[in-house]
C-alpha positions as CSV (number, residue, x, y, z in Angstrom):
1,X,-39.1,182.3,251.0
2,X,-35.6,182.9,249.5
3,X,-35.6,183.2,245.4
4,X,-32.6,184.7,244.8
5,X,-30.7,183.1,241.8
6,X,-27.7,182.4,240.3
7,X,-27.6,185.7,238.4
8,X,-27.7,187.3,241.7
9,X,-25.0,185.8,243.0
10,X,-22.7,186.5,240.0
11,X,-24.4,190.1,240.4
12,X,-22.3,190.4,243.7
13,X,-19.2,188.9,243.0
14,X,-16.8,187.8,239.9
15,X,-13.2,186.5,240.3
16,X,-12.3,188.8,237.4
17,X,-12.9,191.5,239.8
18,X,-10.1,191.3,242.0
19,X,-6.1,191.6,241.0
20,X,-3.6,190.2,243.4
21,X,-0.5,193.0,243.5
22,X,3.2,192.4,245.1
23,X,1.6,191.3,248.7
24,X,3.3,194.3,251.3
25,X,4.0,192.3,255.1
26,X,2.1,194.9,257.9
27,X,3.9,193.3,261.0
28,X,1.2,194.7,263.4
29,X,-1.9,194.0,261.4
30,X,-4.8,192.6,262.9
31,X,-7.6,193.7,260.6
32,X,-9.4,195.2,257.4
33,X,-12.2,197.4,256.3
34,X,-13.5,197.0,253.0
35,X,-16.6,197.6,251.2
36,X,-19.7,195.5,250.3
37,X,-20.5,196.7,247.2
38,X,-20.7,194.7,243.9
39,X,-17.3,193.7,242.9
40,X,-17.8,195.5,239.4
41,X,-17.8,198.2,241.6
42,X,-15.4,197.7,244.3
43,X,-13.4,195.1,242.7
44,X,-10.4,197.6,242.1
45,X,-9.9,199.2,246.1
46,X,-10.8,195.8,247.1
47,X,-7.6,194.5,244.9
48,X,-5.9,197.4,246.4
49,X,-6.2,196.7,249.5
50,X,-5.8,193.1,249.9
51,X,-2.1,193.8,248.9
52,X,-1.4,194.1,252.7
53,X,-0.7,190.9,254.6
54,X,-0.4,190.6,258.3
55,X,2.7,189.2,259.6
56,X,1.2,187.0,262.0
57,X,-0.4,183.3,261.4
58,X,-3.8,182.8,262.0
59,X,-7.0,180.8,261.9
60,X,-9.7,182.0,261.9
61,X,-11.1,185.6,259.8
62,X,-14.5,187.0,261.3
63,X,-16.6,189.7,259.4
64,X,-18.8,192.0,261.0
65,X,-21.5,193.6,259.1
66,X,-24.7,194.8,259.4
67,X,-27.6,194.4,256.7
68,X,-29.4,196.5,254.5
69,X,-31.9,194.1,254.1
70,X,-34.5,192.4,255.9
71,X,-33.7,189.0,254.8
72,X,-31.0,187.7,253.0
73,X,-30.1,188.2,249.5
74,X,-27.2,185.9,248.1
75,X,-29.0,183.2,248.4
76,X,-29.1,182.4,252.1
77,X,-26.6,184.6,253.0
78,X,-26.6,188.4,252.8
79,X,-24.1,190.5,250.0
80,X,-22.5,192.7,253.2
81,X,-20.8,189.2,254.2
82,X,-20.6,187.8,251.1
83,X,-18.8,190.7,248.8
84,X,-15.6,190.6,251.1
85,X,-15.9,187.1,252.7
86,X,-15.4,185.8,248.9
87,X,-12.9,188.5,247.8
88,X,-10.4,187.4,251.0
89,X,-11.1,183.5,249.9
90,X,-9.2,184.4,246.9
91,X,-6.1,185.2,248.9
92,X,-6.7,183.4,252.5
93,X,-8.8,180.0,251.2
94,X,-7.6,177.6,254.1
95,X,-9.1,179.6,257.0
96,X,-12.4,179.4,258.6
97,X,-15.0,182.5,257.9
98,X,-17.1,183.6,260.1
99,X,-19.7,186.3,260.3
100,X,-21.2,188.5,262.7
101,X,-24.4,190.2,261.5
102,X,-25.0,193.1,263.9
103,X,-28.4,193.0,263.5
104,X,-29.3,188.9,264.5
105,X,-29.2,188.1,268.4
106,X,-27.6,184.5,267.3
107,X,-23.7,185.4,266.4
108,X,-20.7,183.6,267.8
109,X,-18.8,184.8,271.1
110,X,-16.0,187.3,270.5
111,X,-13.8,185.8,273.7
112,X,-13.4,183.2,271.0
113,X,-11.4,185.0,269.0
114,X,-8.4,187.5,269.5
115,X,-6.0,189.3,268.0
116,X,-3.6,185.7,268.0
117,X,-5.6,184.0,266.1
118,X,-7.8,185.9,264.2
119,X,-8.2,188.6,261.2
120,X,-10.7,191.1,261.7
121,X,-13.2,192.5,258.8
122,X,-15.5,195.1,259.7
123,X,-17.6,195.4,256.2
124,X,-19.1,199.5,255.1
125,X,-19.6,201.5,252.4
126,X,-19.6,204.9,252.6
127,X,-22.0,208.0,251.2
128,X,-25.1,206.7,248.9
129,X,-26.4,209.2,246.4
130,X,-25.1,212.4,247.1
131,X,-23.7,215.3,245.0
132,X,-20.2,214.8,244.3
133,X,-18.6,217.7,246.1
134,X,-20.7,217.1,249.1
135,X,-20.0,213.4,249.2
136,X,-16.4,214.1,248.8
137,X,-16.2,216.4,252.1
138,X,-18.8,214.7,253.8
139,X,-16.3,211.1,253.3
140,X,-13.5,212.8,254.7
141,X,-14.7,214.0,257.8
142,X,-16.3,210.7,257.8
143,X,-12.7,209.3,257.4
144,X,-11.1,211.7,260.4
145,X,-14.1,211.0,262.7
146,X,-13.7,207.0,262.5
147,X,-10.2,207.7,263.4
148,X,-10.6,209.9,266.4
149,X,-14.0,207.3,267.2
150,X,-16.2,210.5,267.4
151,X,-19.4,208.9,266.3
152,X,-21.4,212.1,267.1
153,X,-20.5,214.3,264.2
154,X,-23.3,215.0,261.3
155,X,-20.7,213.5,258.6
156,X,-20.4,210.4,260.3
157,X,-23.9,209.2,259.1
158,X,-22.5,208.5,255.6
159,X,-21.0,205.4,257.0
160,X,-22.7,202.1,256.4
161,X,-22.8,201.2,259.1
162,X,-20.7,203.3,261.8
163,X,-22.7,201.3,264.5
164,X,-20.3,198.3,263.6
165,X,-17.1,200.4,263.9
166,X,-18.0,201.6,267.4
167,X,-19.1,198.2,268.6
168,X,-15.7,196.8,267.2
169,X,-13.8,199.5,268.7
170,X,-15.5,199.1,272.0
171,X,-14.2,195.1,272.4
172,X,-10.7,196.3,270.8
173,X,-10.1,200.0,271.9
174,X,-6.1,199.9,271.6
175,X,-6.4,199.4,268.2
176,X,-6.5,202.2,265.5
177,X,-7.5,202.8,261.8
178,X,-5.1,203.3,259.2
179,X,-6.8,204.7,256.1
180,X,-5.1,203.4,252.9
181,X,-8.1,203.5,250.0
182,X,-10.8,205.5,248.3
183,X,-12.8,205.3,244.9
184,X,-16.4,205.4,243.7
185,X,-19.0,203.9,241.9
186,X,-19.7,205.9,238.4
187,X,-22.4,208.9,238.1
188,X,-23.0,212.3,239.3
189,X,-24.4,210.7,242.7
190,X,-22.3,207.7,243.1
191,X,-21.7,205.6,245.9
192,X,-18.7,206.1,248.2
193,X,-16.2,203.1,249.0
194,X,-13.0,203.6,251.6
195,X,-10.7,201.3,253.0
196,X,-8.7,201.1,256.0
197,X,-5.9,198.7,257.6
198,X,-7.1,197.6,261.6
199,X,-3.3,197.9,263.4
200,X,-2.1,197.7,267.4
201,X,-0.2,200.8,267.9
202,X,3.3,201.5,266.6
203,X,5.8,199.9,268.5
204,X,9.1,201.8,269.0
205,X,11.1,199.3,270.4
206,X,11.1,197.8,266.6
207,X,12.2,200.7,264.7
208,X,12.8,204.4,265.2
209,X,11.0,207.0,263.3
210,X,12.9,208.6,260.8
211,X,10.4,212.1,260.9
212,X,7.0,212.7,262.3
213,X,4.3,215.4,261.7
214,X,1.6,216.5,263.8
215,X,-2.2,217.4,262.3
216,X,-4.2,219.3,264.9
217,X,-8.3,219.0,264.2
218,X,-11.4,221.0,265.3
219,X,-14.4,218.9,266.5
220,X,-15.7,219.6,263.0
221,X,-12.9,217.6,261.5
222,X,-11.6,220.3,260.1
223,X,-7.8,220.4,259.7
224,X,-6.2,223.4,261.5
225,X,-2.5,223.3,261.4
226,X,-0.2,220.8,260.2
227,X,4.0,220.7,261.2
228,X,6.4,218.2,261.5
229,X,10.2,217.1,260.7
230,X,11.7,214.8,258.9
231,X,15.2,213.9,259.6
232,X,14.4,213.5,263.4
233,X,12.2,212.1,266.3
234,X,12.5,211.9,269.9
235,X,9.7,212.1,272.7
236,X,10.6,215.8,273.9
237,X,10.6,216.7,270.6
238,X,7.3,215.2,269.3
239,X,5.7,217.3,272.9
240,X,7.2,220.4,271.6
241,X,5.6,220.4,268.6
242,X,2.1,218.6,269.7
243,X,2.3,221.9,271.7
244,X,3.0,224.2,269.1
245,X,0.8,222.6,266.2
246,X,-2.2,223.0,268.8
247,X,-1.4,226.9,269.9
248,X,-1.3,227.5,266.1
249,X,-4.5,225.7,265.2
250,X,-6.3,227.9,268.0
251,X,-5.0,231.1,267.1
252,X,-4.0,231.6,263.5
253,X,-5.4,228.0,262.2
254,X,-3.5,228.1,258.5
255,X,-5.2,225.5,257.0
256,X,-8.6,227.2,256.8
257,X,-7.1,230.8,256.2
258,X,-7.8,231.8,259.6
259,X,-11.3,231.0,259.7
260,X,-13.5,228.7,262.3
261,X,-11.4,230.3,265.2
262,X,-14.5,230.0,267.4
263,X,-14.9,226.1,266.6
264,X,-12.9,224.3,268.9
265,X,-9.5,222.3,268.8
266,X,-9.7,218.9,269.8
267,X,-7.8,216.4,268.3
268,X,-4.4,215.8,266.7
269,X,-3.1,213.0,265.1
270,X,0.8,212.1,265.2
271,X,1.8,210.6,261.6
272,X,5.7,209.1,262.0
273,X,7.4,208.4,258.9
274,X,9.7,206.1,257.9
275,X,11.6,206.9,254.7
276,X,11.8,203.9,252.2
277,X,14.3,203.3,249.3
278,X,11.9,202.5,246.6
279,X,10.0,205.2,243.6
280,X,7.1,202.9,243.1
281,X,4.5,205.2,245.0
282,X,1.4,203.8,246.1
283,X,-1.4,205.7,246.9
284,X,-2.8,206.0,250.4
285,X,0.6,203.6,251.8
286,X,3.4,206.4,251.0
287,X,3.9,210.3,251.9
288,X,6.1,212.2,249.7
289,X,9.2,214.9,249.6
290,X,9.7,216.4,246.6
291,X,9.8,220.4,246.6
292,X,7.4,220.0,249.1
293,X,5.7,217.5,251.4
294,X,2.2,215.9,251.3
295,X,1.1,213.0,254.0
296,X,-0.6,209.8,252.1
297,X,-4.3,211.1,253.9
298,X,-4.2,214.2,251.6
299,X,-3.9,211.6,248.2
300,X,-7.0,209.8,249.6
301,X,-8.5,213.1,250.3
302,X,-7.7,215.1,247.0
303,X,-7.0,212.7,244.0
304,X,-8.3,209.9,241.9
305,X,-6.6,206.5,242.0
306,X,-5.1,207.3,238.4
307,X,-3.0,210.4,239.7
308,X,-5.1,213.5,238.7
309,X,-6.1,215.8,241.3
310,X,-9.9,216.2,242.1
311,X,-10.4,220.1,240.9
312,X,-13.8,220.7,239.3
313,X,-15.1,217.4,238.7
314,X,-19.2,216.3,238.5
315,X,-18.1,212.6,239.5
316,X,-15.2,209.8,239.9
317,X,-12.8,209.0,237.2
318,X,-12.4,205.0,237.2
319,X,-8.7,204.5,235.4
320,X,-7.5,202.0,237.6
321,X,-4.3,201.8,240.5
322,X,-1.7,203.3,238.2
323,X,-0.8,206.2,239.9
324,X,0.9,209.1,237.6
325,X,2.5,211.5,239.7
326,X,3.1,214.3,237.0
327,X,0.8,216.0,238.4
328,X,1.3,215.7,242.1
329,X,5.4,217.0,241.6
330,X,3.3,220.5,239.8
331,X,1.4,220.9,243.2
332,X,4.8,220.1,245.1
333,X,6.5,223.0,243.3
334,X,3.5,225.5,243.6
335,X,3.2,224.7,247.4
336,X,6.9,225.1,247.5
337,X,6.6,229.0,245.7
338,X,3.1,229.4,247.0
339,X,1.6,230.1,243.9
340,X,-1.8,228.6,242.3
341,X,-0.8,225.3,240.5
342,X,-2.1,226.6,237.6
343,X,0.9,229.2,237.4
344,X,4.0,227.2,237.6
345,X,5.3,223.5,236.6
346,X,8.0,221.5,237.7
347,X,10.8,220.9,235.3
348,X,11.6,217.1,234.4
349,X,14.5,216.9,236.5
350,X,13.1,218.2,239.9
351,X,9.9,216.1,238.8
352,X,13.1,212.9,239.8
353,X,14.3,214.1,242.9
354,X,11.8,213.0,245.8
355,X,11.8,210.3,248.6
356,X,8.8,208.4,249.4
357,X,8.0,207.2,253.2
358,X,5.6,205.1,254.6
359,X,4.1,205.8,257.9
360,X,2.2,204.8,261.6
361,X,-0.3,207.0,263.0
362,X,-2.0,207.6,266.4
363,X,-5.0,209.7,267.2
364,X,-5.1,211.5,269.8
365,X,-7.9,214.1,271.9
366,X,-6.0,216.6,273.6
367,X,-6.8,216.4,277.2
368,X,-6.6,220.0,278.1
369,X,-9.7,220.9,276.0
370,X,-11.3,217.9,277.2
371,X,-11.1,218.7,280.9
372,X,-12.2,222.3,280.1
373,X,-15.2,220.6,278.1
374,X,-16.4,218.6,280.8
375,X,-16.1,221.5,283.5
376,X,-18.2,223.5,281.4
377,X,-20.9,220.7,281.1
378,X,-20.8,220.2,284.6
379,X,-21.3,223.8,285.2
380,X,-24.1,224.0,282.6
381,X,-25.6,220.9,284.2
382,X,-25.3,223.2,287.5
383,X,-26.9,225.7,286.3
384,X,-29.9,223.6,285.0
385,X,-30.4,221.9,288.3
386,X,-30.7,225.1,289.9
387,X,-33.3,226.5,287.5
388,X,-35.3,223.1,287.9
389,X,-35.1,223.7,292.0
């Protein structure tokens, strides 16, 4: 018997919540992560992240999520559909909801619905309960693994539920994650909320990438080596330096001082960026140039939503979307000198001078390691048949 009341329901969800910002097109848009927790909670990433709009019309919006609970607790429905089906009614109220509740054997047929005609939601919250630093690292590998769809690494298991990623993933495999949010909920163990745009590949033929960088990963999600340009693009180019990001990563690997040599290089994602006239910075949507350069994953990975930069912190600072990048131009001018932050500060006038872009990404496993890999399993297996003969 189902006694949930009212209070419940407002427990879950109030219209106050959400904020509707200057709506930003995303012509190849097909879907959206967001979380599923409480709106006094979530309310402000969810606000955030609603701002993108697909391009294309459609009918129908389906929500995958998979319960915490045994039986349902909105009333008859369950809070991992109802958080985000009732958020998106706010800004898409004329189209039909449906929901897919990975857990029940009765849900609708996907052939019904493709990327023509339909918005995709996958609904998850991230790490429950843990320290603060650890949640934080634990989130972004959780973040890079999603990306690269390596459901096999330890960090992984802070999703809720990454079960529903790889069954999306598996009916739409050309499409790819685009990670655009990040807060959490109050408290030295807090829980951990992330966002993510769904998008079909970048397509060329529409507009040519002003720069691109490459990002070269271990299996441990750990970033190795990170190089790019930004004034040019062309195929041969972008091979030259997928090649030279990925000999660096294996043998001098920069971004962890030269350490984890023996952990292997796997993946590398290709970020191109596409320079836009506008100051008004948002994070996770733009990558800056000031002094220095920073891609819009290393916002999401290293700063509040307020603009401060996560140092020594016990838990999350809640100020809201307003980015102030004071802070951000001190770490551009350190990283340009290559000193500690704490031992240099940009002047007013260089603080003025930077250009913001906005970005596509693909992921990518580089298929030289990945042949190696699977002739050394099939040598190991080998070997193991032998022993058992």
């Amino acid at each position: 018997m189902i006694t949930n009341s009212k209070e419940d329901d407002v427990k879950w969800f109030s219209k106050d919540d959400i904020k509707k910002f200057t709506p930003i097109t995303v012509y190849n848009l097909h879907g959206i992560v967001l979380p599923h927790a409480g709106t006094s909670y979530s309310g402000d990433i969810i606000s955030h992240t609603l701002r993108y709009r697909p391009k294309k019309k459609f009918e129908n919006i389906v929500i995958f999520y998979l319960p915490a609970s045994d039986v349902p607790d909105v009333k008859d429905e369950y809070h991992e559909y109802v958080v985000p089906s009732r958020c998106l009614k706010l800004f898409y109220p004329d189209k039909t909801y449906i929901g897919y509740n990975m857990l029940s054997n009765e849900n609708p047929s996907i052939q019904e619905f493709n990327l023509q005609n339909t918005l995709f939601i996958i609904s998850a919250d991230f790490s429950h309960f843990l320290q603060f630093d650890e949640a934080i690292e634990k989130e972004n590998c959780a973040a890079k693994s999603l990306m690269f769809r390596n459901y096999k690494t330890v960090c992984s298991d802070v999703v809720d539920h990454k079960k529903t990623f790889k069954f999306f993933f598996n009916k739409f495999p050309k499409l790819v994650l685009d990670w655009v949010g990040r807060t959490r909920s109050p408290g030295e163990k807090g829980v951990g909320y992330l966002s993510f745009l769904i998008r079909s590949k970048i397509n060329f033929k529409r507009k040519i990438p002003d720069g691109f960088f490459v990002t070269a990963y271990d299996t441990k999600m750990r970033g190795r080596e990170c190089l790019g340009e930004f004034d040019t693009w062309n195929k041969e180019i972008e091979q030259e330096k997928v090649n030279e990001v990925l000999a660096k990563a294996r043998t001098s690997s920069r971004l962890t001082s030269g350490k984890h040599l023996d952990t292997p290089v796997k993946y590398y994602q290709i970020t191109y960026l596409f320079k836009q006239e506008t100051k008004e910075f948002i994070r996770g949507w733009h990558s800056i140039k000031g002094e220095a350069f920073y891609l819009s994953d290393v916002f999401l990975e290293n700063t509040f939503e307020d603009g401060q930069w996560i140092k020594n912190q016990v838990e999350w600072r809640q100020n809201g979307n307003n980015f102030d990048l004071t802070e951000t131009f001190n770490m551009l001018h350190s990283k340009k000198l290559g000193v500690s932050a704490k031992n240099s500060k940009a002047n007013i006038n260089t603080g003025k001078k930077y250009t913001l872009y906005t970005s596509e990404k693909v992921f990518k496993r580089d298929k030289d390691i990945s042949k190696k890999t699977k002739k050394r399993e099939r040598k190991n297996k080998n070997k193991s048949l032998k022993k058992l003969n």
